[in-house]
C-alpha positions in Angstrom: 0.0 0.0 0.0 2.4 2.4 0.8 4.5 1.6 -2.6 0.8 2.4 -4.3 0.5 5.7 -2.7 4.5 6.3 -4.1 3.8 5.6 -7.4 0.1 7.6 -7.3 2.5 10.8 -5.9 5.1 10.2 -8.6 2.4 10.4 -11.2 1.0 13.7 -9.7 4.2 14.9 -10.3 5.8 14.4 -13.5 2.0 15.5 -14.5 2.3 18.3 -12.8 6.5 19.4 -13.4 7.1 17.3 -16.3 9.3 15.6 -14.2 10.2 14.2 -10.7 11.4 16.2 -8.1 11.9 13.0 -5.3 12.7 10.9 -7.8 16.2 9.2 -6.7 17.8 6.0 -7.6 16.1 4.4 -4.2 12.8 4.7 -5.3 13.5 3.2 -8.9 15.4 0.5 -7.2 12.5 -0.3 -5.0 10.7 -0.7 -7.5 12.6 -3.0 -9.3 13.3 -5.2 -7.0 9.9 -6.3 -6.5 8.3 -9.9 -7.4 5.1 -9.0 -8.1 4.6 -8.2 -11.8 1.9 -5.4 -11.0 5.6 -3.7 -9.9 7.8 -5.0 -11.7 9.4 -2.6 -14.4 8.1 0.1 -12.9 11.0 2.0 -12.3 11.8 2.1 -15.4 8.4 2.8 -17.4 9.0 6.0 -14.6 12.6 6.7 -16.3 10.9 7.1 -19.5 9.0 9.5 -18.9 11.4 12.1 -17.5 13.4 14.7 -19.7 16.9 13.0 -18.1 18.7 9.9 -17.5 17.9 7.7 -14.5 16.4 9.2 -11.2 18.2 12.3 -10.5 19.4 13.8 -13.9 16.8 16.8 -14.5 17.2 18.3 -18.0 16.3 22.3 -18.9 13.0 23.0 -18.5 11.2 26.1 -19.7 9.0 27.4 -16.9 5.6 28.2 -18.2 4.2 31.3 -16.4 0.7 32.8 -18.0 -0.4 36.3 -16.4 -3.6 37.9 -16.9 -4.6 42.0 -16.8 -7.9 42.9 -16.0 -9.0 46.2 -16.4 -11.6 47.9 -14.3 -14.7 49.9 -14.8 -15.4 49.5 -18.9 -11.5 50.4 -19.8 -10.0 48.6 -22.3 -6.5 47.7 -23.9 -6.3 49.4 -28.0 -10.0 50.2 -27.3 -10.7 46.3 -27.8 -11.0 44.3 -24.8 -10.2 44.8 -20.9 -8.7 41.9 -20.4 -5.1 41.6 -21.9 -3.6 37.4 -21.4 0.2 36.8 -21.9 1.4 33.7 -22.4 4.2 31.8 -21.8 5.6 35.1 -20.1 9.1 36.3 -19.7 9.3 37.3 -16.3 10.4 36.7 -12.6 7.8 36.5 -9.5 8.1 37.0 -6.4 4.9 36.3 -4.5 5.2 36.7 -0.7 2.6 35.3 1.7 2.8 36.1 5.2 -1.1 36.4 6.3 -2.2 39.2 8.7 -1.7 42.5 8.3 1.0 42.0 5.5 -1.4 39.5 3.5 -0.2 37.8 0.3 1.3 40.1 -2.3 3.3 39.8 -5.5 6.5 42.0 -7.3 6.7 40.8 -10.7 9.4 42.1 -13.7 7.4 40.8 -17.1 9.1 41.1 -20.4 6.8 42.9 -22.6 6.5 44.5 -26.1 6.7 48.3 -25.9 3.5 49.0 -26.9 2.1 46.6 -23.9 4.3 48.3 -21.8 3.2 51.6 -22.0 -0.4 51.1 -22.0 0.4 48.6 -18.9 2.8 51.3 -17.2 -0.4 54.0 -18.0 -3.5 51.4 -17.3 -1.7 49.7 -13.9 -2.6 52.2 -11.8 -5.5 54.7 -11.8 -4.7 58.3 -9.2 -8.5 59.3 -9.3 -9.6 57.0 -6.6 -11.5 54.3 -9.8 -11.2 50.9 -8.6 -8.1 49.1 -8.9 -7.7 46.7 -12.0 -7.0 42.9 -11.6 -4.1 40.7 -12.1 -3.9 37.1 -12.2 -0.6 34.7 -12.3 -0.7 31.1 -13.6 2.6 28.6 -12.6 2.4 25.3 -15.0 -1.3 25.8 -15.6 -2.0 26.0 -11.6 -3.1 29.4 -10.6 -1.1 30.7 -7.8 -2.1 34.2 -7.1 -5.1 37.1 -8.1 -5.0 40.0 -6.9 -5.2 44.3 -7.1 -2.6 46.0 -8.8 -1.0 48.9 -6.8 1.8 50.1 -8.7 3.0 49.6 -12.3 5.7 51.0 -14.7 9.2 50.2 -16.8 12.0 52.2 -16.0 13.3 52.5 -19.4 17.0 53.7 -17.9 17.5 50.0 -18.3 17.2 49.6 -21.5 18.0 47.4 -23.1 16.7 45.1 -20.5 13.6 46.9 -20.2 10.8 44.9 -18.0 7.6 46.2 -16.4 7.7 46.1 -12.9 4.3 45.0 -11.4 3.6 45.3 -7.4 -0.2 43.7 -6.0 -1.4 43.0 -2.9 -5.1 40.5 -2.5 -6.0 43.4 0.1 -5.1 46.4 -1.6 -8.7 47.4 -3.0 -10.3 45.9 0.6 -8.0 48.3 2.5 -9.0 51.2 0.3 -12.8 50.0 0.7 -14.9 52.2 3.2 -17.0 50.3 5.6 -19.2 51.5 8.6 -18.4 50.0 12.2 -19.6 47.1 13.5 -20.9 47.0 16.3 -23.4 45.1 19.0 -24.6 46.0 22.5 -24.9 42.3 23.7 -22.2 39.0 23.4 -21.8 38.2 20.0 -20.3 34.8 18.5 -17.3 35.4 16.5 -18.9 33.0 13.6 -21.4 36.3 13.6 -18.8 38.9 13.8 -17.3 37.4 10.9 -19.8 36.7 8.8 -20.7 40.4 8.3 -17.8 41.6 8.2 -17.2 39.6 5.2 -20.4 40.0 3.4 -19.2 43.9 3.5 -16.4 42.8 1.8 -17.8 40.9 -0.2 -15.8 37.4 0.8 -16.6 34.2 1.7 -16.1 33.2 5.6 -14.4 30.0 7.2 -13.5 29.2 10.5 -11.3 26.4 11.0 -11.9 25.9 15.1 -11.8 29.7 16.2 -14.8 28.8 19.4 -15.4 32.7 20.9 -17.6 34.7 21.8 -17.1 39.1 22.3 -19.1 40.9 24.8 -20.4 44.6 23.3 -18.0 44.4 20.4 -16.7 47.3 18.3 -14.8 47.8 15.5 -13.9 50.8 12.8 -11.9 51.9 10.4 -11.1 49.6 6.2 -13.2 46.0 6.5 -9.4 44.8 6.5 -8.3 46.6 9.6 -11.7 45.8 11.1 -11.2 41.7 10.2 -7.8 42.3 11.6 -8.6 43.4 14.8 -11.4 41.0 15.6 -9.0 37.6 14.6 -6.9 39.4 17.4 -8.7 39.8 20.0 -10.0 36.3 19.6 -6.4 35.1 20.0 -7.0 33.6 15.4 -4.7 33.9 12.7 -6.4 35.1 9.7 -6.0 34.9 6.1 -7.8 36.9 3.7 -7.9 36.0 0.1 -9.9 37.3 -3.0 -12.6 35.0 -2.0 -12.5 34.4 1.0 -11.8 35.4 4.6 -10.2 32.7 7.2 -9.8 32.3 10.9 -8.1 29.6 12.4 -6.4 29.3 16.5 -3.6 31.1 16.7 0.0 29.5 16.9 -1.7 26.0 15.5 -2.0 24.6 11.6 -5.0 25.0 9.6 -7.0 21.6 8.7 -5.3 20.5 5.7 -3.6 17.4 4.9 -0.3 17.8 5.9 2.7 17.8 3.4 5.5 15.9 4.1 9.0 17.6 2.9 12.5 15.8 3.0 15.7 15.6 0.5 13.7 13.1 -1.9 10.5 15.1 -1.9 11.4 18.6 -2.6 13.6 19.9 0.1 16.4 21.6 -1.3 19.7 21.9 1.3 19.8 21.9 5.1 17.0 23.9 7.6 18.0 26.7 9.0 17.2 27.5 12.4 15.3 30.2 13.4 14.1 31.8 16.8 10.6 30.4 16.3 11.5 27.4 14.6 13.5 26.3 10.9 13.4 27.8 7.3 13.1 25.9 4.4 13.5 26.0 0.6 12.1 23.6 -1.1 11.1 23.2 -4.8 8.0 24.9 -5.5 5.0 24.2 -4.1 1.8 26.4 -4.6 0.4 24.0 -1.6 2.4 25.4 1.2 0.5 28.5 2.2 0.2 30.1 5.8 -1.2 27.7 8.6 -0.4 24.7 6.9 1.2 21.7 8.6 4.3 19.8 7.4 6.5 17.1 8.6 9.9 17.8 7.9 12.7 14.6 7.6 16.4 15.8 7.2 19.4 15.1 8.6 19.8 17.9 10.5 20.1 17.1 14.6 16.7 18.3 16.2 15.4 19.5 13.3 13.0 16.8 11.6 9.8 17.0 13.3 6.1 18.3 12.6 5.6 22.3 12.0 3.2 25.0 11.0 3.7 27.4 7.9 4.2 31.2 9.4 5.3 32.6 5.6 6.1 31.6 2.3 7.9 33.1 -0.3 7.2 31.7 -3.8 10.1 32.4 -6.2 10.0 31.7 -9.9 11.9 32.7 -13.1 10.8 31.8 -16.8 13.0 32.1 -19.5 16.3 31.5 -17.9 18.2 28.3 -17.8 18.8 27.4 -14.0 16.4 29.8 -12.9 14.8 29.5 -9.6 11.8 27.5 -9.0 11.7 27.8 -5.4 9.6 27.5 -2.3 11.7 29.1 1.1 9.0 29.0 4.1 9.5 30.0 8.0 8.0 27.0 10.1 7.1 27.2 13.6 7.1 23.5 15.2 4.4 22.2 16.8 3.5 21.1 20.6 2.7 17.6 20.9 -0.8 18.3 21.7 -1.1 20.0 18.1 0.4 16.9 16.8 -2.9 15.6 15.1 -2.9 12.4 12.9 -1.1 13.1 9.8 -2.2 12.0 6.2 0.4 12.2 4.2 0.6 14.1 0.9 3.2 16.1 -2.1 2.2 18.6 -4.1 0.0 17.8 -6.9 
């Protein structure tokens, strides 16, 4: 059974990479040296599929990275459309998700025609208070961010290597967003609380085991800050998305599966250790996001153990040979009574 659920995470990923991250000589051998015929030849049916000799040898790869421009309130690109899609961009990302108050935001350098450019560097940003416009980011077909764009323009002083510099933030249209207080002269359940602040925003609501309740509750200022301050005083992390506003306890993973990260399944180097806990890199994974729990293996003396995602910061390059396609992450371990059962999974 557990050489089933190898194979089935193997598949997920050369579907997903075009190749195999974990794949080492181990798992091929352990394939091969099994009896049963269901196994047998495995390994190397696997081999055959990747862009490299045997286990290990990963070929160049070029990245694919789609990013789409939204414009808002009936403007359009070459008085056409208001939605501009490039493909197969040239670009670099950065895409930094810490949760909170900093919330998930993105710097991006895309390699664009001039004419793009210019409308971009003109359309990205709007002074006259107009909503925002939209930008969403695509890694290998998986989308990995959406978003408001707050600042946009190419600084042609580096020309030739002229790029458009993109900055969003998922909050940045929320934060600009007025919203009256919320209030209640009696004890009100935070599910309550929640679920109206969200509606004004326009979001979804989850709670993943936040169980309070707020006597005579008040709160002012952007929905955001408002959300904010309420997943504080109820001792919750938050994270608020484009969709969708979550709570869960504070200092403890969200419920999801938990991944399971070690040199054959995308770790990349030694942890480092950090005041709270370790950080990571690791090959990218759009699956490792704030609150969720992983169970490190490594080496490393009193480091492999079961922890919680406190950031993440996605890095990606298209375009360029040996580019990064990274995942580095801050990790805070776990008590043992956080230590819930653990099913097992990769990213898919």
């Amino acid at each position: 059974m557990e050489r089933y659920y190898r194979v089935l995470d193997a598949t997920k990923q050369i579907v997903r990479y075009g190749y195999l991250p974990f794949a080492g000589e181990l798992f091929f051998a352990d394939l091969e040296g099994e009896d049963d015929p269901e196994w047998s030849g495995l390994g190397e049916r696997f081999k055959s599929l990747l862009p490299g000799a045997g286990g290990n040898a990963v070929s160049y790869q070029q990245r694919s990275i789609r990013v789409e421009f939204t414009l808002a309130e009936g403007r359009t690109f070459d008085d056409q459309d208001n939605v501009l899609t490039i493909k197969n961009a040239r670009c670099y990302v950065s895409l930094t998700a810490y949760g909170g108050i900093a919330g998930t935001q993105i710097t991006l350098y895309l390699g664009l025609t001039p004419q793009h450019m210019v409308v971009l560097s003109y359309k990205g940003v709007w002074i006259d208070g107009a909503a925002p416009n939209r930008i969403r980011l695509w890694a290998a077909d998986w989308q990995i961010f959406e978003g408001f764009i707050s600042d946009a323009y190419a600084d042609y002083n580096q020309a030739p290597g002229v790029s458009l510099m993109i900055t969003a933030n998922m909050m940045f249209y929320l934060r600009a967003k007025a919203a009256p207080p919320f209030s209640a002269e009696c004890t009100v359940g935070i599910d309550t609380i929640f679920t109206s602040l969200a509606s004004v925003a326009g979001l979804k609501y989850k709670n993943e085991g936040v169980k309070r309740a707020l006597p005579n509750p008040y709160f002012q200022g952007d929905i955001t800050r408002q959300m904010l301050e309420a997943a504080q005083v109820v001792e919750a992390d938050i994270d608020i998305n484009v969709e969708q506003v979550t709570i869960w306890p504070k200092g403890t993973p969200r419920k999801a599966p938990a991944l399971r990260i070690s040199p054959p399944q995308g770790l990349i180097g030694y942890p480092i250790f950090t005041s709270v806990g370790l950080s990571i890199t690791t090959l990218f994974c759009a699956d490792i996001f704030i609150g969720r729990k992983l169970l490190l293996e490594t080496v490393l003396p009193n480091a492999s153990g079961q922890y919680s995602v406190i950031g993440a910061v996605h890095t990606l390059t298209s375009w360029v040979e040996g580019g990064q396609w990274s995942t580095a992450c801050d990790l805070l371990r776990l008590r043992e009574n956080e230590m819930h059962p653990l099913h097992v999974s990769v990213p898919i």
